[in-house]
N, C-alpha and C positions, 0 to 999 in steps of 0.2 A: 838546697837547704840541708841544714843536720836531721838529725831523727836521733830522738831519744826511746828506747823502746822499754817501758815501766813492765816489771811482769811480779806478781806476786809469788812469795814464793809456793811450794808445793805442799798438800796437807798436810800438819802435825798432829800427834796427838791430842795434842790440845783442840785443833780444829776437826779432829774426827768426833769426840766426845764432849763439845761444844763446852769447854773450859779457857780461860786466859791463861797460858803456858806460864809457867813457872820458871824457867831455866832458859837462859838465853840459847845453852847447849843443850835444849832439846833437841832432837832428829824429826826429818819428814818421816814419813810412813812408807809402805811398798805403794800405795796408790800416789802417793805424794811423788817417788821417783818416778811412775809411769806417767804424771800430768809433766813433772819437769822434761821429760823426753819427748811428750806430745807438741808440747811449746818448744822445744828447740829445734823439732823438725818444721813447724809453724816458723819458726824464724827463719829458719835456711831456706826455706820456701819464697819468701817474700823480702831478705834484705841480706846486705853484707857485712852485720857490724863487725868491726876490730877487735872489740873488748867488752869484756862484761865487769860491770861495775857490783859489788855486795854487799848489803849489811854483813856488820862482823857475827853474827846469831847464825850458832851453826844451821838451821832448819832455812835460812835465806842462802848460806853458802855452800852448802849442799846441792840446793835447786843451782845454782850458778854454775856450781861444778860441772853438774851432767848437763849443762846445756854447753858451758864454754867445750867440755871432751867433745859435745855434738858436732861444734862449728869448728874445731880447731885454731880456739883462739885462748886468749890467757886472760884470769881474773884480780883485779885489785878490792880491795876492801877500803871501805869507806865509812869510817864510826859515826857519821852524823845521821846514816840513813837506819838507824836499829831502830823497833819500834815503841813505840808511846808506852812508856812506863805504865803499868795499872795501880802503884801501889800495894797496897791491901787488897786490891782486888784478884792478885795474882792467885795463878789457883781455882777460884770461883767459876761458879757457871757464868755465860752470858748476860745471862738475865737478872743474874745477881744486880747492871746496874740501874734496872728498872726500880730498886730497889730501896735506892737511895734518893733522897728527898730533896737534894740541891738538884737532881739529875732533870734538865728541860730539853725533851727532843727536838722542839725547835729552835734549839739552839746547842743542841748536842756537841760543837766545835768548841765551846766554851767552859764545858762539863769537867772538873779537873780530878780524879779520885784521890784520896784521901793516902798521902804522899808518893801522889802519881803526876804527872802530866797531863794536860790537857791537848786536841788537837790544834788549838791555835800553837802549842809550846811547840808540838810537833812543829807545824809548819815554820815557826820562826827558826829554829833550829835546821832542819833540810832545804830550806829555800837558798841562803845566800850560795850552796854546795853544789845545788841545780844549778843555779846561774853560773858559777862561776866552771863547772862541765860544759854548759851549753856555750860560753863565752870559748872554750880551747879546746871544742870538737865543734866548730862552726858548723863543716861543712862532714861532719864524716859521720857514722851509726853506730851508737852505741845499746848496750843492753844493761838496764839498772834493775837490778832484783834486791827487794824491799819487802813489806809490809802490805798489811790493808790500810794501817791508820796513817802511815807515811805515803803512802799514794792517793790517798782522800786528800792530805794536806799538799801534796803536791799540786793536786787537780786545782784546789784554791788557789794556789799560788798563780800556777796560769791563767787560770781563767779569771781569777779577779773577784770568785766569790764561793763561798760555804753550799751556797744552798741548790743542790743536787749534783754537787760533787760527789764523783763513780768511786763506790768499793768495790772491787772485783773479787771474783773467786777465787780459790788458789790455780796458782799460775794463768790467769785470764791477765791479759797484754791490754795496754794502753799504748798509742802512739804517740809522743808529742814532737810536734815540727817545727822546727828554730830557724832565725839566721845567724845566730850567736847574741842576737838582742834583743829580740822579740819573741813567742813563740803564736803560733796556731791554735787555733779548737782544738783539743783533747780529742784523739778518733778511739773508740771501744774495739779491741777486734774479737767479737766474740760479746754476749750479752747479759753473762750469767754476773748475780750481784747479789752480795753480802748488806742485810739489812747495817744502815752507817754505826751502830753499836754492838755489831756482833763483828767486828773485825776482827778481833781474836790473836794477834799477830800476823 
């Protein structure tokens, strides 16, 4: 079977000082390289992928870098995986969207900020991109470095639904298992998790 291996990328500013990043070129942090390097020796440890796939946002292509120098392999960019526009909200704390009065946690996937994107957008957006990766690495490992809100919406995709679909931490890895047509349960490696509104990038 393929394996796609999801890993978010490494802290930014923005996620050290629990803000929505501003700038798509914002940089990780020195903690943020040292999580990218912890997960690339996690990868080397347990698989062989070919290629690591990036959002084009340099704080995901940065984490990609130091993992693909880890494994000795080469990275492509991929503009469908960048993450969930905030709007207006960019900038703000977290909890800024606690704030807003359309905003319903149980239903937080639906939540769209005010000329931003919602995680449904997300996911329609990154889903046909997944499939059509998992359809032309059937059988072989790859590494996609994303997002919180683009890996939430991925988790929907596979699994078939919203409701406790995994935010991971920075750089905390997700497995997904294909045959090019199907995929598997979603495997966690590692447990740590980003309340689903504090994805943060």
């Amino acid at each position: 079977m393929g394996k796609l291996i999801l890993v978010r990328h490494g802290e930014s500013e923005g996620n050290r000082i629990r803000h929505f990043t501003t700038s798509p070129e914002a940089p990780i942090t020195e903690l943020g390289r040292r999580q990218a390097r912890e997960a690339a020796e996690r990868i080397k440890a347990m698989f062989q992928p070919s290629l690591v796939i990036a959002s084009p946002y340099f704080r995901a292509r940065e984490t990609a870098r130091i993992i693909a120098d880890h494994l000795g392999i080469t990275v492509e960019i991929e503009h469908a995986f960048r993450e969930q526009s905030l709007g207006q909200l960019a900038g703000k704390p977290y909890d800024s969207v606690l704030r807003d009065p359309s905003y319903r946690p149980e239903r937080s996937w639906e939540w769209r900020p005010p000329e931003g994107e919602s995680q449904e957008d997300v996911r329609a957006r990154t889903a046909p991109v997944f499939d059509r990766i998992a359809r032309d690495y059937a059988e072989g490992e790859l590494v996609i470095v994303s997002h919180g809100g683009v890996m939430r919406a991925l988790w929907a995709h596979v699994t078939g639904q919203w409701e406790g679909a995994h935010v991971p931490s920075n750089c905390g890895i997700v497995l997904v298992e294909h045959d090019g047509s199907s995929y598997l349960m979603p495997q966690v490696l590692g447990s740590n998790t980003d309340p689903v509104w504090e994805t943060g990038g």
